[in-house]
N, C-alpha and C positions, 0 to 999 in steps of 0.2 A: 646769482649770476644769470639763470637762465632768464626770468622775469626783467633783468638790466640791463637784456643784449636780444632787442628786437626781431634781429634778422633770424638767432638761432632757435627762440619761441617759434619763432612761422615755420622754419625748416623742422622741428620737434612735431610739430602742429600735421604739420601736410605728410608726416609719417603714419599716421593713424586714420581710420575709416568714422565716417560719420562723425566727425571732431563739434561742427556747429548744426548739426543737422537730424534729426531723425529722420530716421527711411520710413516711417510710418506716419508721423503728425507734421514734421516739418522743423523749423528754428527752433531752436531749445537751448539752453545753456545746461550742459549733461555736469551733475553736482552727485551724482548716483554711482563710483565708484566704486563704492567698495564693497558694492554687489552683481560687482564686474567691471574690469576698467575698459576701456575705448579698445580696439582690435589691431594692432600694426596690419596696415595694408599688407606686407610682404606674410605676413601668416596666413591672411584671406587666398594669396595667390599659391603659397605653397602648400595649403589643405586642396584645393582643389589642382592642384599635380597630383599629389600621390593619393588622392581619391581614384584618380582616375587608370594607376599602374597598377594591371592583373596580378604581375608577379607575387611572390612569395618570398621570405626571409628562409636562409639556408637551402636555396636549393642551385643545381649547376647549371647555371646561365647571368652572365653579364648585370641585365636587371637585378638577379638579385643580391649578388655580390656588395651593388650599387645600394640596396638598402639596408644591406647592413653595416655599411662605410657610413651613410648616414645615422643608421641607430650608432653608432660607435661616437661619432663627431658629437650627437648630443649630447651623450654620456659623460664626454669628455668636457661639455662644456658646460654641464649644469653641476659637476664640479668643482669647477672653476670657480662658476658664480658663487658656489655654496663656500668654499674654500674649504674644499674635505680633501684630508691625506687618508688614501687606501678607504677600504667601504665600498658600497655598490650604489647603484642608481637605478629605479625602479619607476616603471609609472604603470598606474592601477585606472581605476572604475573614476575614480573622484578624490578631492583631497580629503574629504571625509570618510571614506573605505576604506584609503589606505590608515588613515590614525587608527582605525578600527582593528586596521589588520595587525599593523605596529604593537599596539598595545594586547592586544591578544597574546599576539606571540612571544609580548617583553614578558607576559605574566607565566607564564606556559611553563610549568613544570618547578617553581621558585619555590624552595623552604617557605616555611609560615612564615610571616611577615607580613608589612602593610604595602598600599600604593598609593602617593600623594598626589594632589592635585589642587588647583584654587577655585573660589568662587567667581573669578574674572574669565574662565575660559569659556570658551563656545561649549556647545552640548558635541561638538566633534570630537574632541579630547576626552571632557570630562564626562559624556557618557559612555566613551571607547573603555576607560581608566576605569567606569564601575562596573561594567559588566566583565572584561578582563579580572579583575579582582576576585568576582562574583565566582566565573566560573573554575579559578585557579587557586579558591582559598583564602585570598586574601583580603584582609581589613583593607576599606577602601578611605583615607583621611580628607576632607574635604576644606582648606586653608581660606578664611577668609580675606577679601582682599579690601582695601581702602575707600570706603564707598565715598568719601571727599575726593581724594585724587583719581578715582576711576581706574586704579593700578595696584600693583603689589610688588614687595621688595624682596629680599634678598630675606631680611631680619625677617619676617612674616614665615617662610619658607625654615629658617634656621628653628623657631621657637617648635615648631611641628614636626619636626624630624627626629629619628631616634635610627639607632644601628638596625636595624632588623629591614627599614623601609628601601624596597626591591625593585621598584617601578616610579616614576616620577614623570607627569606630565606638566607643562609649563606652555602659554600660554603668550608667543611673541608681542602683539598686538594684538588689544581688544576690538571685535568688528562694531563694539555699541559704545564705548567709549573714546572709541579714538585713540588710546592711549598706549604707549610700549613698556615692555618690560627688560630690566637685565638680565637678559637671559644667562650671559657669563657669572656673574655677580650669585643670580640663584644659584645655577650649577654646581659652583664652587660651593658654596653652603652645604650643599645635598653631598658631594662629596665627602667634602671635611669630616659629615659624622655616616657615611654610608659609600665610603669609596667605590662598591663594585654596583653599585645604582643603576639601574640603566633608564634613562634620560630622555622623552622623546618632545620635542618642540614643536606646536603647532604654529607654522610661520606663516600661513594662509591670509590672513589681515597685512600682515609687516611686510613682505617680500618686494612689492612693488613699490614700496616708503621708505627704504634705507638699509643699510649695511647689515649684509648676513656673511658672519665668520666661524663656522664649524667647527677649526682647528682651535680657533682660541676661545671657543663656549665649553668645548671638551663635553658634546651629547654625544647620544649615539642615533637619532634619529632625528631627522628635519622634514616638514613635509608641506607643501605647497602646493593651492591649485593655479594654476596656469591660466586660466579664464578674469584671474582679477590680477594678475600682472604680467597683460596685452596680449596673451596668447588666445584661446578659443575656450571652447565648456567641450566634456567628453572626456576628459581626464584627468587623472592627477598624477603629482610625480613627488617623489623622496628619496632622501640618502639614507641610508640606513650603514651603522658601523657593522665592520667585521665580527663582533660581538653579537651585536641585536640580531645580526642575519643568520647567525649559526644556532638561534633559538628555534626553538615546534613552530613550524608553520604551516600552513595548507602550502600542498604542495603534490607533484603528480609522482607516485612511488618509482623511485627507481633514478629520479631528475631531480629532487633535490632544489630547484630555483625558486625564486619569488613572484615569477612574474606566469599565471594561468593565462594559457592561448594565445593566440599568437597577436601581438600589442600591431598598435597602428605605426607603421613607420612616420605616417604623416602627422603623427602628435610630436614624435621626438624630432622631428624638421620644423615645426614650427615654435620648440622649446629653444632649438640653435637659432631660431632667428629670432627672439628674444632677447637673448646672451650677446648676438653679432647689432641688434640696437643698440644692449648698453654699452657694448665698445662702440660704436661709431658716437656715442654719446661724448663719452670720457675723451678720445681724440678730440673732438668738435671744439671742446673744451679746452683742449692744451695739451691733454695728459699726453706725454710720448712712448710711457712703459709699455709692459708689457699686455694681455689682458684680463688679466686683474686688477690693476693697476687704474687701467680704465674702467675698467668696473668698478671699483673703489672710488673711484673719480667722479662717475655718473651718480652712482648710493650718494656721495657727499651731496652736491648739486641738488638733486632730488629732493634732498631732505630741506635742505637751506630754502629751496625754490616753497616748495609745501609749508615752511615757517613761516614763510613773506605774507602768502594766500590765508592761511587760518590766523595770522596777525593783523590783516585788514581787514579781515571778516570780524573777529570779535572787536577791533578798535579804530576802526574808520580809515575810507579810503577817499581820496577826491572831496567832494563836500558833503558825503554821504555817512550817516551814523554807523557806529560799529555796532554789532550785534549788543555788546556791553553798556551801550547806553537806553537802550532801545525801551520803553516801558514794558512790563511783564515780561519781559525775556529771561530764562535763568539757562545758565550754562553747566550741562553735567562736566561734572573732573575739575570748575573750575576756569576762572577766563585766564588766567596766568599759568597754566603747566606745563611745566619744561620734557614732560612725559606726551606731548599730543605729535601723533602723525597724519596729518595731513586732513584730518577729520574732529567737525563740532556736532555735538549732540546737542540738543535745545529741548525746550519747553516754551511754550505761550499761554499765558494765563488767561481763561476764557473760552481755551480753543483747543480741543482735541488732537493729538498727533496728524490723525488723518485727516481730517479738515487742513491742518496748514498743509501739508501735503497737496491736498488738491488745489487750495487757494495759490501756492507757488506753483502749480504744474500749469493752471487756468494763468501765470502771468509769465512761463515761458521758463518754468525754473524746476528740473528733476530732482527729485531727493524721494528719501525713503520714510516709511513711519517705522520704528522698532515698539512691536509692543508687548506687555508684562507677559510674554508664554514660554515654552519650553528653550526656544531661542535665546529671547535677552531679560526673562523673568526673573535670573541670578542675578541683572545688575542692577533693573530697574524697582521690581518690588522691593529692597531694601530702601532704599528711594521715596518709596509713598506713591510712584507713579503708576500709571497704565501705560504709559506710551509715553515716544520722543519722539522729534522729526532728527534723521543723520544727513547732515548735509557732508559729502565726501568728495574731496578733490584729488585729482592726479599732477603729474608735472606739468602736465601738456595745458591745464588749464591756468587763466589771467586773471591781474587785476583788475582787470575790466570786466570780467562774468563775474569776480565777487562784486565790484560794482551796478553791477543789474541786480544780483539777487539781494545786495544790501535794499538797494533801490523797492524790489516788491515789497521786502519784507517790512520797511517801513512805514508803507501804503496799509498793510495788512494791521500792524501794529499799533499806528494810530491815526487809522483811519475810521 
């Protein structure tokens, strides 16, 4: 819908900072999300407020009252988003601290037993999960994932679990594959043969690409950074269940919380305007509920809108080839998978990740290389590869930029 209603692309468009533009080189068509998405202009404005108020959180004057109304409204609304009943809301260092911290603390003090994890996850998870294990005793199982589909199921998760396994990391979307996971589908597995599990989701790739439901994943931890869906870099944020929070955690004696020194009010005002984009999104839209509802509204859109883009992109748009037809091109996960969010990883035969990288940067086209190392060396050395080029799209982005980078890429491929 968003891509087959002109007016509400430009209004989506002209809500974000540098949308066709780099503030450094100039025109660009920005394909590099999901190593950070575009900025909502209203977060640029509201980090620089409360950059600039002296006050303090808990003390007795007006201002600060005022910033804990606001840490409260975030809290309230990153909630919402998450769809979490009861639990806390937290934001740390980075969204990678926090898994660190998460899984620490999920491991902290657990009978012998094991802690699962897959070969599809980032090193934020899955090395938080092994050292956690490491220093709490526990067997660390490491679950292969589908190196055809670029993803992992439910069944994959069930064949490697046994009663005893204590800690489970799982893996929303891949940032090298593009690809999502069930995350309710696992859980429920993990459960079935290890009820009191406790659960932690890296949604950090997924969050800005579609529908996150807490209550019906039934984890106990979720955790997101902020910087790759429209907010800023400088922190991260997660839910944590009433369970997982009541574990050993660093903490200051005598206080008991989650959260060491005093957090930035202006990260958690720039999380509420976030939350207050995807409502004004879902309205925009039709939806007239509540806002979840609109938020539910906006996640659908989103996703539908990002199918349309990586459906042009791998199968042609205009009179422009799809990546799928393109000589030497191969598609990791596959040019048909019903598992990709909004993101194609490729190869070009002849031509080194970084090379096409700079060959699309030199014709006005951002993307990334992923190469075989501690990063994405789990998804790509089973592979045979060294490297991929990620080309990643947001909502805010057109069929008309995937027709430009169709456009180089075919220049580059055979030319």
């Amino acid at each position: 819908m968003l891509g087959k209603t002109p007016d509400l692309i430009e209004d989506v468009r002209a809500r974000f900072a540098h949308v066709e533009r780099c503030p450094i080189t100039g025109e660009r068509i920005f394909f590099e999300n999901a190593g950070g998405a575009l900025t909502l202009k209203s977060v640029v404005e509201t980090t620089a407020k409360f950059a600039a108020i002296p006050d303090n959180q808990g003390r007795d004057n007006p201002a600060s009252a005022h910033l804990m109304e606001v840490i409260a409204k975030a809290r309230a609304d990153a909630a919402t988003f998450f769809n979490a009943d009861g639990g806390q809301v937290i934001v740390g260092e980075s969204g990678t601290e926090l898994l660190f911290r998460l899984a620490r603390a999920a491991c902290a003090g657990q009978p012998a037993g094991k802690v699962i994890s897959s070969t599809l996850e980032h090193p934020a998870s899955r090395s938080a999960a092994a050292l956690g294990a490491e220093a709490a005793g526990l067997e660390h199982i490491v679950v292969p994932h589908d190196n055809a589909t670029g993803t992992i199921g439910p069944a994959a998760y069930a064949a490697a679990m046994s009663p005893d396994v204590r800690v489970a990391t799982i893996v929303h979307a891949s940032p090298v594959t593009g690809m999502g996971t069930d995350v309710a589908g696992i859980a429920a597995q993990i459960r079935a043969i290890a009820p009191e599990c406790l659960i932690l989701v890296d949604g950090i790739q997924h969050a800005a690409h579609g529908h996150v439901d807490i209550a019906a994943a039934g984890v106990d931890g979720y955790v997101v950074s902020p910087y790759k869906m429209f907010s800023r870099h400088g922190f991260g944020l997660a839910w944590l269940s009433d369970r997982l929070a009541a574990q050993p955690h660093d903490t200051l004696q005598g206080g008991g919380g989650w959260e060491l020194g005093t957090r930035d009010t202006g990260a958690y005002a720039a999380f509420s305007d976030v939350i207050d984009y995807f409502t004004w999104l879902g309205g925009a839209l039709g939806e007239t509920g509540d806002k979840r509802a609109k938020i539910e509204a906006a996640a659908a859109a989103i996703h539908a809108h990002e199918t349309d883009l990586t459906n042009a992109m791998l199968h042609g748009t205009g009179n422009q080839k799809g990546l799928a037809e393109l000589p030497g091109v191969t598609i990791i996960g596959g040019v048909d998978n019903p598992a990709r969010e909004g993101l194609v990883s490729l190869t070009l035969d002849g031509l080194s990740a970084e090379s096409l990288v700079s060959a699309l940067r030199e014709r006005g086209i951002r993307t990334h290389a992923r190469k075989a190392d501690h990063y994405s060396g789990n998804v790509l050395t089973p592979l045979g590869l060294p490297g991929c080029v990620r080309v990643s799209m947001c909502h805010y982005n057109t069929e008309g930029e995937v027709a430009g980078f169709l456009s180089a890429m075919a220049e580059i491929a055979e030319g």
